[in-house]
C-alpha positions in Angstrom: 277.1 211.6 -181.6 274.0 213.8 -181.9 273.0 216.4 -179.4 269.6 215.5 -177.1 266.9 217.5 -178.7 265.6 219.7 -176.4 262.0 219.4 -174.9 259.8 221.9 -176.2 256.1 223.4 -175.5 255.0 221.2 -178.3 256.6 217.8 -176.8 254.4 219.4 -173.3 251.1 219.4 -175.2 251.4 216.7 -176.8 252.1 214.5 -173.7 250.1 215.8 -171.4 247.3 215.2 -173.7 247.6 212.2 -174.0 247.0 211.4 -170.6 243.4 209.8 -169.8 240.9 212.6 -169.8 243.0 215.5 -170.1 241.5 218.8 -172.1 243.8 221.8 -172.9 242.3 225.5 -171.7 243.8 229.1 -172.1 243.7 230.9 -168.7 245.7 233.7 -167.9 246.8 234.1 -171.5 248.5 230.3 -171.3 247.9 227.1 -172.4 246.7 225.1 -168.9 246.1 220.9 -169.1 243.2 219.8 -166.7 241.6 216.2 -166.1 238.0 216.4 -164.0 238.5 220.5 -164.5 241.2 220.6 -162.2 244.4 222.1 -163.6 247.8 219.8 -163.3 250.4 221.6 -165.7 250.7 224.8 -167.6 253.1 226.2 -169.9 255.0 229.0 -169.1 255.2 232.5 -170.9 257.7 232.1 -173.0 257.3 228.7 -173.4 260.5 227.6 -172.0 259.0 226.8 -168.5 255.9 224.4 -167.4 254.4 224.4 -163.9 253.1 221.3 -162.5 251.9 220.1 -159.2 253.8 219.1 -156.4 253.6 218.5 -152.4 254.9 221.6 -151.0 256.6 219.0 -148.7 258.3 217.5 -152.0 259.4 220.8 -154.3 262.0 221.6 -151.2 264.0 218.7 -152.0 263.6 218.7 -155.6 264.6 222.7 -155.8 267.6 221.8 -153.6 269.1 218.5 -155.8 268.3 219.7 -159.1 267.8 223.5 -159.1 269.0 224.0 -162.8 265.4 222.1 -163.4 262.7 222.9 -160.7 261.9 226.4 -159.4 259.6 228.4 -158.1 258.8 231.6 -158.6 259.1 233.6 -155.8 255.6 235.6 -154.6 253.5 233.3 -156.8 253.7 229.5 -156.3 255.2 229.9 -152.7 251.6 229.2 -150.8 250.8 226.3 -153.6 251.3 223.0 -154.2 252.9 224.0 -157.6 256.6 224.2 -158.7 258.2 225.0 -162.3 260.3 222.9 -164.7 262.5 224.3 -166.7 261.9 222.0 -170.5 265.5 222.8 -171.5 267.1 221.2 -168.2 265.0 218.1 -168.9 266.6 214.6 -170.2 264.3 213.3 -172.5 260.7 212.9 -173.5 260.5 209.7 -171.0 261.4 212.7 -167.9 258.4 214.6 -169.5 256.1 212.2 -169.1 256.7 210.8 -166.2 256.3 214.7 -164.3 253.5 215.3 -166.1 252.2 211.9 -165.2 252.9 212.1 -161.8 251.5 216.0 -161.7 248.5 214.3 -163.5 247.6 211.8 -160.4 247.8 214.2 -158.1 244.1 215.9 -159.5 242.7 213.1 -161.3 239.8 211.7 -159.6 240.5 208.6 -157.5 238.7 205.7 -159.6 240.4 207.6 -162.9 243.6 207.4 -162.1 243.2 203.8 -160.5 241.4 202.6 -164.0 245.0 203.5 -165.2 247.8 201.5 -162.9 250.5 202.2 -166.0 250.9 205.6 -165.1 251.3 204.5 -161.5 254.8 205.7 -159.9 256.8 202.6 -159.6 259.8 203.3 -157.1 260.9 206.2 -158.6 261.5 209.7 -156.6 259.8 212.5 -158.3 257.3 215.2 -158.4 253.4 214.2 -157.3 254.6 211.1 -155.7 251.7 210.0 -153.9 248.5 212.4 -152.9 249.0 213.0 -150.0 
């Protein structure tokens, strides 16, 4: 039996950009993903971490099932609609995407992220469900 590779900043790019419209932008000396300009996921510092957007109402409960994945940190995302993800604690590439995906509706304009119903949560419980 092989070992899960682990998810790295390269799997993030390469996922995020391929979601519909989505450019890649420095800012604050890290690599930020945006659709319409608005940013929905970052990478972290080191690389080992990506933020992504989440309900404030949401992150709570995710923290509190699955804290080896989703943080915050403390003094910067607590007043935001933001949360981390640790890459290493993540299953696969199909957990990637669907976070990112889900961070991804939450700031894509309306009739964009209708003209794309595949990336559309389907029942599952996660980040970004819904915009609130």
């Amino acid at each position: 039996m092989t070992a899960e590779p682990t998810i790295t900043a390269a799997d993030v790019r390469s996922s995020a950009l391929s979601l519909p419209d989505t450019t890649e932008k420095l800012a604050w000396g890290q690599p930020t993903f945006r659709v319409a300009g608005k940013i929905f996921a970052s990478l972290g510092d080191d690389e080992t971490t990506m933020g992504v957007k989440c309900p404030r109402e949401d992150r709570a409960e995710l923290i509190a099932t699955e804290p080896e994945k989703f943080f915050i940190r403390e003094g910067h995302d607590d007043h935001y609609a933001w949360m981390r993800v640790r890459l290493s604690a993540l299953e696969d590439a199909d957990e990637l995407a669907t976070i990112l995906a889900d961070s991804w509706r939450q700031v894509a304009p309306r009739r964009l992220a209708a003209a794309h119903p595949e990336l559309a949560v389907q029942g599952e419980d996660g980040p970004g469900e819904g915009r609130g």
